[in-house]
PDB file of N, CA, C and O in Angstrom:
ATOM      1  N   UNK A   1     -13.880 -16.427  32.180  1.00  0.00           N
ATOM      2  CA  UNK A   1     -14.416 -15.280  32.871  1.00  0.00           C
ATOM      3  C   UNK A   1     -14.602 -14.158  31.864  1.00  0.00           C
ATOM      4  O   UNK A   1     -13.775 -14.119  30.953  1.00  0.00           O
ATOM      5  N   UNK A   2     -15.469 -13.327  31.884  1.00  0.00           N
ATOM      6  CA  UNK A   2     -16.109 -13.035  30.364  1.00  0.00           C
ATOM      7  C   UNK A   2     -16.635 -11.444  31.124  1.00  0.00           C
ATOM      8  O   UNK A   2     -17.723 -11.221  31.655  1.00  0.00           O
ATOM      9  N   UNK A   3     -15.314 -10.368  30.937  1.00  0.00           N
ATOM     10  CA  UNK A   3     -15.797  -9.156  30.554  1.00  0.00           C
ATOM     11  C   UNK A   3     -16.483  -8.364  29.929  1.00  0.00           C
ATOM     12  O   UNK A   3     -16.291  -8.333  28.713  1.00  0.00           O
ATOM     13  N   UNK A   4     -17.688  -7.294  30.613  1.00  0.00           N
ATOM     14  CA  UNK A   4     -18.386  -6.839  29.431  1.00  0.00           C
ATOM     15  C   UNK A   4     -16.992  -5.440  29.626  1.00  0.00           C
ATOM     16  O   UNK A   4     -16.010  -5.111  30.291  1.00  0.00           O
ATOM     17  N   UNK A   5     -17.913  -5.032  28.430  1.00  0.00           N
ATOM     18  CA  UNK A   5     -16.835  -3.224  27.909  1.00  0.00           C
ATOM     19  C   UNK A   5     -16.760  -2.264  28.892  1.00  0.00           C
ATOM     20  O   UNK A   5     -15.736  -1.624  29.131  1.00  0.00           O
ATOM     21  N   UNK A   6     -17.961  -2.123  29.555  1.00  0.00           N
ATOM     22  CA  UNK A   6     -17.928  -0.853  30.984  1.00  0.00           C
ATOM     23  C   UNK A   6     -16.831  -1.329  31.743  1.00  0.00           C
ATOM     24  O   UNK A   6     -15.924  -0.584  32.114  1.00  0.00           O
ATOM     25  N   UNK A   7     -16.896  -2.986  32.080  1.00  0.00           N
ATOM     26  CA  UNK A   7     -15.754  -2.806  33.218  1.00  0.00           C
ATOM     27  C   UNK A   7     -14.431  -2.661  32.935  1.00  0.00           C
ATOM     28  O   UNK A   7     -13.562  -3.004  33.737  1.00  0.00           O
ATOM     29  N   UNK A   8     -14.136  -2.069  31.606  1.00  0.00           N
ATOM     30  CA  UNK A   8     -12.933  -2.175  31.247  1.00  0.00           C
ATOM     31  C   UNK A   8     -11.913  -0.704  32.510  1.00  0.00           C
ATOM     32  O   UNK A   8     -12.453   0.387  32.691  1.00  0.00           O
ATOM     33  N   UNK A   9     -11.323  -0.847  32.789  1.00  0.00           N
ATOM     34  CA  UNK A   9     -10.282   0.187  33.643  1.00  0.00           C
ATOM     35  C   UNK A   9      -9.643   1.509  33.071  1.00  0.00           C
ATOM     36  O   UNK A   9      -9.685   2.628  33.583  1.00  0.00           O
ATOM     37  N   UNK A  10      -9.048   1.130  31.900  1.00  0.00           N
ATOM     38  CA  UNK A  10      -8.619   1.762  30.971  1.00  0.00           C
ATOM     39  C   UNK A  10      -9.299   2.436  30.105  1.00  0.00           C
ATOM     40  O   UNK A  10     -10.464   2.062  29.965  1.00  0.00           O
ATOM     41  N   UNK A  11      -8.842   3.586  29.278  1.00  0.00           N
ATOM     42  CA  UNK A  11      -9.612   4.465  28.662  1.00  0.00           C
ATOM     43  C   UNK A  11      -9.457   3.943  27.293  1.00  0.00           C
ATOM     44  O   UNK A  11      -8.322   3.567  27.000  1.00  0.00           O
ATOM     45  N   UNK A  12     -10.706   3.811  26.079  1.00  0.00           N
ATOM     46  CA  UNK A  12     -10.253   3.384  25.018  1.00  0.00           C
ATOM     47  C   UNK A  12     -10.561   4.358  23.769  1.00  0.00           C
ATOM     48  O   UNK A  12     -11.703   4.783  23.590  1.00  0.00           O
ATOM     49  N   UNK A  13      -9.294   4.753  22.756  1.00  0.00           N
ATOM     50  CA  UNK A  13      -9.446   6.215  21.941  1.00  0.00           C
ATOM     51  C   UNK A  13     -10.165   5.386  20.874  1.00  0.00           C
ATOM     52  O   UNK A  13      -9.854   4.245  20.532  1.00  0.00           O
ATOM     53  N   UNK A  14     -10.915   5.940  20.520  1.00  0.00           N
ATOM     54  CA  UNK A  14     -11.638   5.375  18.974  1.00  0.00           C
ATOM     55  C   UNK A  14     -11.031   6.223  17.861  1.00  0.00           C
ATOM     56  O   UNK A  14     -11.427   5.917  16.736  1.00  0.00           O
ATOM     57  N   UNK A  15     -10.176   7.200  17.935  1.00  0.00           N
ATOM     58  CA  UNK A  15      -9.798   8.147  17.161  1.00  0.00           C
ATOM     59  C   UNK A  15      -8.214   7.302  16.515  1.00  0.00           C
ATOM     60  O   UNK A  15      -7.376   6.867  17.304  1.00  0.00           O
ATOM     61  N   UNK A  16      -8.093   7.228  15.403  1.00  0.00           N
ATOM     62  CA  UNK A  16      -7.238   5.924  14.761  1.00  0.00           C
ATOM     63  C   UNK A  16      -5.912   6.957  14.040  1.00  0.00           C
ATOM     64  O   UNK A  16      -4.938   6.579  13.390  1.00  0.00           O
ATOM     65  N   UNK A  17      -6.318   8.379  14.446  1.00  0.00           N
ATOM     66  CA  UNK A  17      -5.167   9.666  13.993  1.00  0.00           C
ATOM     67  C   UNK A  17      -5.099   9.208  12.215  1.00  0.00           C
ATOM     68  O   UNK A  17      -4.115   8.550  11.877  1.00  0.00           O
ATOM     69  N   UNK A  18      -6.100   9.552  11.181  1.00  0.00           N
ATOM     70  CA  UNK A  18      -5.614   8.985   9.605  1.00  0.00           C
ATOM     71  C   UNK A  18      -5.001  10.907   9.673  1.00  0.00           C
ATOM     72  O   UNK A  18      -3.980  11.215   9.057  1.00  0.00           O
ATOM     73  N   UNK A  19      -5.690  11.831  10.373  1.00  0.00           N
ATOM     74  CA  UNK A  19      -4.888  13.039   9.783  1.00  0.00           C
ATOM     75  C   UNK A  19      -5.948  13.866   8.836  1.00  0.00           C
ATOM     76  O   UNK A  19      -5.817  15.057   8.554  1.00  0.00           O
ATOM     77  N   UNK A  20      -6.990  13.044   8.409  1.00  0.00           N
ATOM     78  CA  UNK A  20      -8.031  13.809   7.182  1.00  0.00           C
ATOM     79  C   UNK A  20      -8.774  13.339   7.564  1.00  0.00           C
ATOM     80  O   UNK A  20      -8.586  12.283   8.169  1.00  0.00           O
ATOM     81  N   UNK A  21     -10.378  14.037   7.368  1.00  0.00           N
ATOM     82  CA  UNK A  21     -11.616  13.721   7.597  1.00  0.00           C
ATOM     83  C   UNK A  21     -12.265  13.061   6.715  1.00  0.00           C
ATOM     84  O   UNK A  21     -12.161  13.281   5.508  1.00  0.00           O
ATOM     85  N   UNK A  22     -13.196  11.956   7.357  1.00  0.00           N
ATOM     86  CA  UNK A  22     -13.820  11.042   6.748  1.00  0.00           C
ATOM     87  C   UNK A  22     -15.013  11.863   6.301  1.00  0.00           C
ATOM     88  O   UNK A  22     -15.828  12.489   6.979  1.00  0.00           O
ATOM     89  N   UNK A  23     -14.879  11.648   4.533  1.00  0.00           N
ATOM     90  CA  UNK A  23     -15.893  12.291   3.884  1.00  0.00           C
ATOM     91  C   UNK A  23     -17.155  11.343   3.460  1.00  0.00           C
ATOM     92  O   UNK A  23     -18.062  11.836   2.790  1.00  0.00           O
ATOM     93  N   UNK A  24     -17.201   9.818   3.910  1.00  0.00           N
ATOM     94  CA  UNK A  24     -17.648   8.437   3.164  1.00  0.00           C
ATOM     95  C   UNK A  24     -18.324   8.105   4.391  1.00  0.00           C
ATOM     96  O   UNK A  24     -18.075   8.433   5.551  1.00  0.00           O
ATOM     97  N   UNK A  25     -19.243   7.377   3.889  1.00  0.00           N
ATOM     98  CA  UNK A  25     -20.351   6.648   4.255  1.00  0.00           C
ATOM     99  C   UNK A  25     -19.590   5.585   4.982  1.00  0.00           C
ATOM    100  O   UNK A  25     -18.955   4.906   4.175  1.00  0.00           O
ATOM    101  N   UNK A  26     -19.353   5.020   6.812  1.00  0.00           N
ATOM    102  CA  UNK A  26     -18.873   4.242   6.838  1.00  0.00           C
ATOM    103  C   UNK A  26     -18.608   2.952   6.173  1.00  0.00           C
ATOM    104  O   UNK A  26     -17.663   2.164   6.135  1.00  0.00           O
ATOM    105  N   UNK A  27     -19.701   3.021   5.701  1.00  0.00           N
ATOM    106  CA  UNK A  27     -19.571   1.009   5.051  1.00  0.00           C
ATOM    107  C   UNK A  27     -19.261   1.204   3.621  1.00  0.00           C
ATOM    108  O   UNK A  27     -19.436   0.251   2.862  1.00  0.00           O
ATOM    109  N   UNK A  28     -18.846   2.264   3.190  1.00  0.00           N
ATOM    110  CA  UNK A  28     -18.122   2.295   1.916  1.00  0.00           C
ATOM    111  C   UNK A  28     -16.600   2.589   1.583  1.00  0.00           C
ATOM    112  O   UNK A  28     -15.948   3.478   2.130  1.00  0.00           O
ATOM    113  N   UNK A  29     -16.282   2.013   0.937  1.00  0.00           N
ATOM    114  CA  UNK A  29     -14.747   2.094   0.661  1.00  0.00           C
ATOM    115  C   UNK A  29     -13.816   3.309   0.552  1.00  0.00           C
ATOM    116  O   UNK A  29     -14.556   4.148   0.039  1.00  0.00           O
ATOM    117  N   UNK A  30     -12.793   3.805   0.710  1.00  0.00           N
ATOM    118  CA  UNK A  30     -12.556   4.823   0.671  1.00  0.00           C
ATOM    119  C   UNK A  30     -12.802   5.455  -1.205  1.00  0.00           C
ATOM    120  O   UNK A  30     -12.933   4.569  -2.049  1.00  0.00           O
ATOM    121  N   UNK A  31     -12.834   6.735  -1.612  1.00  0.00           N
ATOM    122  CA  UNK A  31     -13.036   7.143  -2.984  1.00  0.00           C
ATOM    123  C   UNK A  31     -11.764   7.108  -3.283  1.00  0.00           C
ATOM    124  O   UNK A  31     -10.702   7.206  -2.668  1.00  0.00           O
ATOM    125  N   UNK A  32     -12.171   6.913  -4.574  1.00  0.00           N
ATOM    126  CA  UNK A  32     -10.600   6.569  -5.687  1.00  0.00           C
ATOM    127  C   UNK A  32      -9.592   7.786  -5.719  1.00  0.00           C
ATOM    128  O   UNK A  32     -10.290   8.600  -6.322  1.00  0.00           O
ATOM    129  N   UNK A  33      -8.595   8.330  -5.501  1.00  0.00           N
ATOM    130  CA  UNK A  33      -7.842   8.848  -6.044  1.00  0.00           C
ATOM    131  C   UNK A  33      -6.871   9.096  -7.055  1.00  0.00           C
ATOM    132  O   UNK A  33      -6.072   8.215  -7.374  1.00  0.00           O
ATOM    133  N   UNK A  34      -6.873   9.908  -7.438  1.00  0.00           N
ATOM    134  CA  UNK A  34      -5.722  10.173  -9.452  1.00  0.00           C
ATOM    135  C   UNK A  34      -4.621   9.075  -8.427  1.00  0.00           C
ATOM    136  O   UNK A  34      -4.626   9.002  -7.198  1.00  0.00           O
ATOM    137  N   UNK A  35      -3.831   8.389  -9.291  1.00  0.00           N
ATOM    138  CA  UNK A  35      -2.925   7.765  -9.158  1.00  0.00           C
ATOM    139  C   UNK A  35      -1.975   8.660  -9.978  1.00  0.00           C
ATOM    140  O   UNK A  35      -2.214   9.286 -11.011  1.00  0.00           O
ATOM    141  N   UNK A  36      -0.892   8.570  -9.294  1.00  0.00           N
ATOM    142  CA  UNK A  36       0.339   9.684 -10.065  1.00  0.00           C
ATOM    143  C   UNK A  36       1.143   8.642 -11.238  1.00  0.00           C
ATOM    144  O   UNK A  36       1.671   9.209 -12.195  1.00  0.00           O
ATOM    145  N   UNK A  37       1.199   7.542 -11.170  1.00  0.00           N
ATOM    146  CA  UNK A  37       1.560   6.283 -11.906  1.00  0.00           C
ATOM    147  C   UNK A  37       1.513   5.336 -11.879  1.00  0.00           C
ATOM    148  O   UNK A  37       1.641   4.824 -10.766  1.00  0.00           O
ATOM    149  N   UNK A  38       1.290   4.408 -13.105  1.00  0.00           N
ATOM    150  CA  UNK A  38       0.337   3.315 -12.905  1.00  0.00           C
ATOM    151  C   UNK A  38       1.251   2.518 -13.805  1.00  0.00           C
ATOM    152  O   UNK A  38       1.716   3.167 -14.742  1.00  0.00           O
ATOM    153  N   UNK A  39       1.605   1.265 -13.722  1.00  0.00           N
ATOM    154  CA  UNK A  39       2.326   0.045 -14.521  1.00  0.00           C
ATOM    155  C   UNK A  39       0.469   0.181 -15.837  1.00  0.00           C
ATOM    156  O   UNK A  39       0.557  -0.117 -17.028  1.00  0.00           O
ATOM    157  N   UNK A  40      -0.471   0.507 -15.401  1.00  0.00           N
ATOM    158  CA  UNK A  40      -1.492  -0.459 -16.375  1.00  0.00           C
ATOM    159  C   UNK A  40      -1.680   0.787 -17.181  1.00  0.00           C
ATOM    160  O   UNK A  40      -2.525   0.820 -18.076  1.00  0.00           O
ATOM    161  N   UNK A  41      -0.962   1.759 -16.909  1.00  0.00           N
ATOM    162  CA  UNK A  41      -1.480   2.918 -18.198  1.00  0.00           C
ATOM    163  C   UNK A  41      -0.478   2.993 -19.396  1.00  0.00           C
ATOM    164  O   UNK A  41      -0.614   3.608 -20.455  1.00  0.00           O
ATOM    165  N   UNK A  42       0.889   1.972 -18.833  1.00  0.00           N
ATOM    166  CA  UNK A  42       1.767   1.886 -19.795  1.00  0.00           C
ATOM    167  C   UNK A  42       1.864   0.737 -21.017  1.00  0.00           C
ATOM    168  O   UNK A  42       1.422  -0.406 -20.899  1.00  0.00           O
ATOM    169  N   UNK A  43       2.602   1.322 -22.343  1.00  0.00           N
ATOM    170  CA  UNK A  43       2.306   0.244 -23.273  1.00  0.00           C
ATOM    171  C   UNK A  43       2.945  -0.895 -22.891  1.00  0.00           C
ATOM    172  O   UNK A  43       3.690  -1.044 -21.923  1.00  0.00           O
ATOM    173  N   UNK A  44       2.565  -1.789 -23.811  1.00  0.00           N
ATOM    174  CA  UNK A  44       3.387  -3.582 -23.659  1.00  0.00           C
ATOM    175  C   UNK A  44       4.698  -3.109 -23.607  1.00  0.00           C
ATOM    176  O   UNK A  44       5.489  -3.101 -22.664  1.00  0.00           O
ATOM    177  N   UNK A  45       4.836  -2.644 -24.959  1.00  0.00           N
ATOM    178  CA  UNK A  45       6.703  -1.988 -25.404  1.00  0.00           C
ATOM    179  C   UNK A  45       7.259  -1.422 -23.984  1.00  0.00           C
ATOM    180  O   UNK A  45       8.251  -1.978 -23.512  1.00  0.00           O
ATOM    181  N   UNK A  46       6.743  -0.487 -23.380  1.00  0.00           N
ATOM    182  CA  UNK A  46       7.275  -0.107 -21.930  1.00  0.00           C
ATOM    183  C   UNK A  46       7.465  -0.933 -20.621  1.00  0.00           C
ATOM    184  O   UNK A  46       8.254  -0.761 -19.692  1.00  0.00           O
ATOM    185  N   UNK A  47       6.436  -1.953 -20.838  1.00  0.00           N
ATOM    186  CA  UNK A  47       6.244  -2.474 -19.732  1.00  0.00           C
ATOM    187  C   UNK A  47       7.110  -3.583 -19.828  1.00  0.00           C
ATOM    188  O   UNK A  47       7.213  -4.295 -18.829  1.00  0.00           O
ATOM    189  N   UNK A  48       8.028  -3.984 -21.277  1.00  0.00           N
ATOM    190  CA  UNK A  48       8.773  -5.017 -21.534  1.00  0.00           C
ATOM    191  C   UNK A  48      10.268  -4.434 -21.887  1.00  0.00           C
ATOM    192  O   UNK A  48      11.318  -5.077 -21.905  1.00  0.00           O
ATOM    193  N   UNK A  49      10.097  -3.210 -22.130  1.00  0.00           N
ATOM    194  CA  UNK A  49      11.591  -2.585 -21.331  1.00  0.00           C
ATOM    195  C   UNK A  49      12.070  -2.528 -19.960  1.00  0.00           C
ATOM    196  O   UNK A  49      13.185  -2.740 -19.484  1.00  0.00           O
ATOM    197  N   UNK A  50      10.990  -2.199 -19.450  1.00  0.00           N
ATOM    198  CA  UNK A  50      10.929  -2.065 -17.652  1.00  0.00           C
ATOM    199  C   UNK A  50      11.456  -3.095 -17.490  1.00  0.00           C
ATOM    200  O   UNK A  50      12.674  -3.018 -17.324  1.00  0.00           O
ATOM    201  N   UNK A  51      10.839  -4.478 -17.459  1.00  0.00           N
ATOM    202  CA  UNK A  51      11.156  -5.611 -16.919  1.00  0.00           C
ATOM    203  C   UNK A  51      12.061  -5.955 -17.510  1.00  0.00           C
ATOM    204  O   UNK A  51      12.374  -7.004 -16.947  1.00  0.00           O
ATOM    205  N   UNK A  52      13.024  -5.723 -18.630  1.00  0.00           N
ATOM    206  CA  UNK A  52      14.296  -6.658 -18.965  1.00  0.00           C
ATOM    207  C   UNK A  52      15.497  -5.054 -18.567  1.00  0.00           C
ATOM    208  O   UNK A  52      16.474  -4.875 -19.295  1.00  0.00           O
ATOM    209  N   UNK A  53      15.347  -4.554 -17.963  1.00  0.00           N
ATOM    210  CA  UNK A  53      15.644  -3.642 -17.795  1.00  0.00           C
ATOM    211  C   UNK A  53      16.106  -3.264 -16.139  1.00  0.00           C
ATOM    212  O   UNK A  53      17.135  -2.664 -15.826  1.00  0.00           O
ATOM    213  N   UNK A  54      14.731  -3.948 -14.904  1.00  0.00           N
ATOM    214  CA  UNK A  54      14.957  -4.999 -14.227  1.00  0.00           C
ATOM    215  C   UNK A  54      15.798  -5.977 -13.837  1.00  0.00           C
ATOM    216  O   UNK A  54      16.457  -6.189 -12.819  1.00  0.00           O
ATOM    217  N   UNK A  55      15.618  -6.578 -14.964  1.00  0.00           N
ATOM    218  CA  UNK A  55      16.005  -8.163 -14.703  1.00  0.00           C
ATOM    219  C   UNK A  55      17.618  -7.619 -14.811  1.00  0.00           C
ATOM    220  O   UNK A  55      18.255  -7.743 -13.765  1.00  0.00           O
ATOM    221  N   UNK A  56      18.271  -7.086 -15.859  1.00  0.00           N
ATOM    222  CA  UNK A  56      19.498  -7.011 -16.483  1.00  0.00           C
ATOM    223  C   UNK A  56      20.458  -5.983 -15.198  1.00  0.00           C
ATOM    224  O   UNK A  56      21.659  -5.713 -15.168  1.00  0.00           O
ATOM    225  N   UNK A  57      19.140  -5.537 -14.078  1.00  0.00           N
ATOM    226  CA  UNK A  57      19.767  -4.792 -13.066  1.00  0.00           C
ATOM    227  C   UNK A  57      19.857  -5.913 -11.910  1.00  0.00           C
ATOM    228  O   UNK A  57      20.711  -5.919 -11.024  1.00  0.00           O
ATOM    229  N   UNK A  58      18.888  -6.806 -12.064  1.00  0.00           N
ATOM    230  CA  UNK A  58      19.225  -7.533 -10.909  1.00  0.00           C
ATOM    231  C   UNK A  58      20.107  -8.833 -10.970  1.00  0.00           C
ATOM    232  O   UNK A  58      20.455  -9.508 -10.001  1.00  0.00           O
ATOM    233  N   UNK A  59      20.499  -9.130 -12.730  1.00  0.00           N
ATOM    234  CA  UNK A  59      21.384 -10.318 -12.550  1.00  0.00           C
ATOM    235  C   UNK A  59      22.802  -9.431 -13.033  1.00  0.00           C
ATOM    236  O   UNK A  59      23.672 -10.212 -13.419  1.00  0.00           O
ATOM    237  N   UNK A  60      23.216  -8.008 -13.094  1.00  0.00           N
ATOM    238  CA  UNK A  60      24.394  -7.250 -12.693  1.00  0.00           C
ATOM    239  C   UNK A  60      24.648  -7.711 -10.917  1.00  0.00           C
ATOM    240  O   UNK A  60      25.628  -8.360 -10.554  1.00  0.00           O
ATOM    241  N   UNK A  61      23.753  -7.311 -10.143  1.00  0.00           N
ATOM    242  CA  UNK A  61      23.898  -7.393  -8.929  1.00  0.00           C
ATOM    243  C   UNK A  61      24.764  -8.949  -8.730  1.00  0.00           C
ATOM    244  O   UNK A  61      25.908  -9.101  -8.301  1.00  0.00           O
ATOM    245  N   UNK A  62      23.955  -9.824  -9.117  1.00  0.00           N
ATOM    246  CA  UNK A  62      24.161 -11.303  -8.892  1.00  0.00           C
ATOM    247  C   UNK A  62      25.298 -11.578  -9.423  1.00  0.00           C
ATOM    248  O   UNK A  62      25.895 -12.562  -8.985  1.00  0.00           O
ATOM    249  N   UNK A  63      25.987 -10.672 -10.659  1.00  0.00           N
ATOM    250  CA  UNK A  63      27.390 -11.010 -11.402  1.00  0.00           C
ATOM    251  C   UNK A  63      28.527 -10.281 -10.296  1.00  0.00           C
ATOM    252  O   UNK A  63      29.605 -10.840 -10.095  1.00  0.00           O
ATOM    253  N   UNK A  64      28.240  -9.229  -9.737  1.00  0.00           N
ATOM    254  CA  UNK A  64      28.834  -8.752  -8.841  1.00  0.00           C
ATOM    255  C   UNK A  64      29.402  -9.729  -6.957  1.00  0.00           C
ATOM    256  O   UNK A  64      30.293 -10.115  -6.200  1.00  0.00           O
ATOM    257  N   UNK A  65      27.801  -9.567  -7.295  1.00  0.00           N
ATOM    258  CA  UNK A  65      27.898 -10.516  -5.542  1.00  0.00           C
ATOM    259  C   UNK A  65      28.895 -12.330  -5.742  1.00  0.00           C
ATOM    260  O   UNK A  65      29.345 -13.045  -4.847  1.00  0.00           O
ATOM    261  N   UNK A  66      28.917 -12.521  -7.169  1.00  0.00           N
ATOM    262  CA  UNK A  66      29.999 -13.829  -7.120  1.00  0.00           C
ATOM    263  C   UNK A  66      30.809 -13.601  -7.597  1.00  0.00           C
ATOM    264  O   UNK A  66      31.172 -14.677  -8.075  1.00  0.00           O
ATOM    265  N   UNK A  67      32.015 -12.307  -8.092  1.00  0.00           N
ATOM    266  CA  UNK A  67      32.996 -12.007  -8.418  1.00  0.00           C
ATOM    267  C   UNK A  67      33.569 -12.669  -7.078  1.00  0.00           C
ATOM    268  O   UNK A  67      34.777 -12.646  -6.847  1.00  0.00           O
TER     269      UNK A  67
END
């Protein structure tokens, strides 16, 4: 049994509350914004401290959790 949209009963909001006005062309993506920090603006050297730096925090955890 196959409703069209008028007979719907209920009221339906098209308004999705984002809070800011759409400045874009619907069928385009939203515009880029500054990113405040980015893993890809950092060097190798940083990005290979981070991660053993990481790691050395998450296998503390794991030395802890089997004491």
């Amino acid at each position: 049994m196959a409703h069209s949209h008028a007979s719907h009963a209920h009221p339906h909001a098209h308004d999705h509350g984002h809070g800011h006005p759409h400045n874009h062309d619907p069928a385009a993506p939203h515009p880029a914004q500054a990113a405040q920090w980015s893993i890809l603006r950092m060097t190798l050297a940083a990005r290979l401290t981070g991660a053993m730096a990481l790691s050395a925090g998450l296998w503390a955890i794991v030395w802890l959790a089997m004491k």
